[in-house]
C-alpha positions as CSV (number, residue, x, y, z in Angstrom):
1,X,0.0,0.0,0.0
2,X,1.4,3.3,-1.0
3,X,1.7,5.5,2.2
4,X,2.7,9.1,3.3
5,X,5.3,8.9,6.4
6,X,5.4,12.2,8.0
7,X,8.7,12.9,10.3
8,X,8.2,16.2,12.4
9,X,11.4,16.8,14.3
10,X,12.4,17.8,17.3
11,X,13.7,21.5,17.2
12,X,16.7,20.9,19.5
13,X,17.4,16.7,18.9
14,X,17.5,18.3,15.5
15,X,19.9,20.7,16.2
16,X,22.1,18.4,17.8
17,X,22.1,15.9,14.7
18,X,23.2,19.0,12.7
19,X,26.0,20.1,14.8
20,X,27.2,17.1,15.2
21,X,26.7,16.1,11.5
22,X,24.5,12.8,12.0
23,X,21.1,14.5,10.8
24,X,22.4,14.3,6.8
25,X,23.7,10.5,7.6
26,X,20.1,9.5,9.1
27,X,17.8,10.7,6.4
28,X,20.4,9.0,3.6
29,X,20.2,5.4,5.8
30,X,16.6,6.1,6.0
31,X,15.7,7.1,2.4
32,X,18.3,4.4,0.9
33,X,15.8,1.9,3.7
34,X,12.4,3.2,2.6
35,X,13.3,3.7,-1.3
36,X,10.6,6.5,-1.4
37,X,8.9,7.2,-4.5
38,X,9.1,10.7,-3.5
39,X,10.5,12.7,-0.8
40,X,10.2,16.1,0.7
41,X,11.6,18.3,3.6
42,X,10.2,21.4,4.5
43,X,8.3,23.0,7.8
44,X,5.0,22.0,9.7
45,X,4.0,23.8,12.6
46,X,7.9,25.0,13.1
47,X,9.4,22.1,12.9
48,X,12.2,20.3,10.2
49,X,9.6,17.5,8.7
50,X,10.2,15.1,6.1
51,X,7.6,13.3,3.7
52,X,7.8,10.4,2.2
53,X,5.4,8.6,0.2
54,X,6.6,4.9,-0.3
55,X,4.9,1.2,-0.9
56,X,4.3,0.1,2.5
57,X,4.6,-3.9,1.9
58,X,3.6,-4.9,5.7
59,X,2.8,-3.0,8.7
60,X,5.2,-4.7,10.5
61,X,7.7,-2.8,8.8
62,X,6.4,0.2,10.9
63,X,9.0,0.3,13.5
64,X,12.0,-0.5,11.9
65,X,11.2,2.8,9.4
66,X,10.0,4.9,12.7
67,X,12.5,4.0,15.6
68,X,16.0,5.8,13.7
69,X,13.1,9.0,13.9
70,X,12.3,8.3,17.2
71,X,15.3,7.6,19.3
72,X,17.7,10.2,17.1
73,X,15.4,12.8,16.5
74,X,12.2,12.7,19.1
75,X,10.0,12.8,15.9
76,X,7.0,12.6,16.2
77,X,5.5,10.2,13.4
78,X,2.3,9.8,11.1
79,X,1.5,7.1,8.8
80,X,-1.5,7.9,5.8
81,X,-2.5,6.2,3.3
82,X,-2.3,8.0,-0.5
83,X,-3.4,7.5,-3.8
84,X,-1.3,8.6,-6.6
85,X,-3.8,9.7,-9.8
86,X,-3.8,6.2,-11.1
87,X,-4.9,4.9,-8.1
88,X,-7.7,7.4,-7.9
89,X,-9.1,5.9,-11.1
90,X,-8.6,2.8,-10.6
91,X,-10.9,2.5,-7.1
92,X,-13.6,5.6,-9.0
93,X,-14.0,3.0,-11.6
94,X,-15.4,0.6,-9.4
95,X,-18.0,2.4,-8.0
96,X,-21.5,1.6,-9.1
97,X,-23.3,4.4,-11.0
């Protein structure tokens, strides 16, 4: 299933994995982990986040993608499921009309 991970950091954990050049290192482990169709780093309520829409292939792979997050940066973590445009056809065509 294609989902959205959304990683809002911690302002100071953050700042720490900067200074101390680990932050760059994390997100390359993670992204070469999660092979992420896309991904995107930006702000969200004044924090560093990072989105990443990926094909989740089991839940159970949940906290092995979350925990680097977690314990390095004190993310705070959101899983969502997303439909790309040919997804979006695909389930409108099989609704009854």
């Amino acid at each position: 299933m294609r989902v959205l991970l959304k990683a809002s950091m911690d302002t100071d954990k953050a700042n720490e994995a900067i200074r101390n050049g680990t932050l760059g290192k994390l997100v390359q482990e993670s992204l070469e982990q999660i092979k992420p169709e896309a991904a995107y780093f930006t702000t969200d309520h004044g924090k560093r986040t990072a989105f990443l829409v990926f094909d989740m292939q089991d839940s159970s792979q949940m906290p092995a993608l979350s925990e680097p997050f977690f314990i390095q940066l004190g993310a705070e973590i959101s899983y969502t499921p997303v439909m790309n445009l040919e997804d979006l056809q695909k389930g409108l065509s099989q609704l009854g009309r």
